[in-house]
C-alpha positions as CSV (number, residue, x, y, z in Angstrom):
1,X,0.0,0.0,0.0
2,X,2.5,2.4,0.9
3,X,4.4,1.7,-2.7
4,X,0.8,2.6,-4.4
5,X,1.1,5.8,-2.3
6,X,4.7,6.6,-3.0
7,X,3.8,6.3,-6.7
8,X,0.6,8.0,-6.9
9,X,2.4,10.8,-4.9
10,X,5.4,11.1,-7.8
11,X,3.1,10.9,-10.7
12,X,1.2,13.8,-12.0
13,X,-2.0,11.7,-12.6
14,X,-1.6,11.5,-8.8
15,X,-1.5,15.1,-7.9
16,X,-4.2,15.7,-10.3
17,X,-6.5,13.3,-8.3
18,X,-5.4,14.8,-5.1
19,X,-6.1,17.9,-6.0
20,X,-9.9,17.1,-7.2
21,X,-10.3,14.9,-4.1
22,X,-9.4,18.4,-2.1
23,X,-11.5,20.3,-4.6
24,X,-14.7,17.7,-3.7
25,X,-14.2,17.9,-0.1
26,X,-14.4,21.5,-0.1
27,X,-17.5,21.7,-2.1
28,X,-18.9,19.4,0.6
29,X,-18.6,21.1,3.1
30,X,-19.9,24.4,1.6
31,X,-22.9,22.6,0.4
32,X,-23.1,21.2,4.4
33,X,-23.1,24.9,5.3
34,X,-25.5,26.0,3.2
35,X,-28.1,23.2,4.3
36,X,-27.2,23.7,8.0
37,X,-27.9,27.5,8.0
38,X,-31.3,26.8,5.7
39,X,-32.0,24.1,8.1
40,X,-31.8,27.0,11.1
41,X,-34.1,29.3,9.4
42,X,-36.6,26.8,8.7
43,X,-36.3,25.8,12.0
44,X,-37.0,29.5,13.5
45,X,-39.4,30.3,11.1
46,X,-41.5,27.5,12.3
47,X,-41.1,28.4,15.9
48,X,-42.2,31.5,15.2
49,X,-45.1,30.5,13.4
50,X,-46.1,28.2,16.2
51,X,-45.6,31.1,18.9
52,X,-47.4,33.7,17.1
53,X,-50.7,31.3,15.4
54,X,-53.4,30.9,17.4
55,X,-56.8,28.7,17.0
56,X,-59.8,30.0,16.5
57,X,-61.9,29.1,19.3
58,X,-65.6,27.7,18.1
């Protein structure tokens, strides 16, 4: 294993896939992010609807 890693290391199709692989995991966690801070808006938005809605009584 480490010989498949010395040699993907040295070769350029090596850097090349490391670099995507870097490229991926940053586009990961900005799309992570992005859902968690929708998720928190959705979440407060609902609270406030829930706070602020009452029944009609009848």
């Amino acid at each position: 294993m480490r010989h498949f890693l010395a040699q993907l290391a040295k070769s350029k199709r090596g850097a090349t896939a490391i670099e995507y692989g870097l490229i991926v995991a940053l586009v990961a966690i900005v799309c992570m992010t992005a859902i968690n801070s929708m998720a928190t808006r959705t979440t407060d938005m609902w609270d406030y609807v829930q706070t602020n809605v009452v029944p009609e009584e009848g």
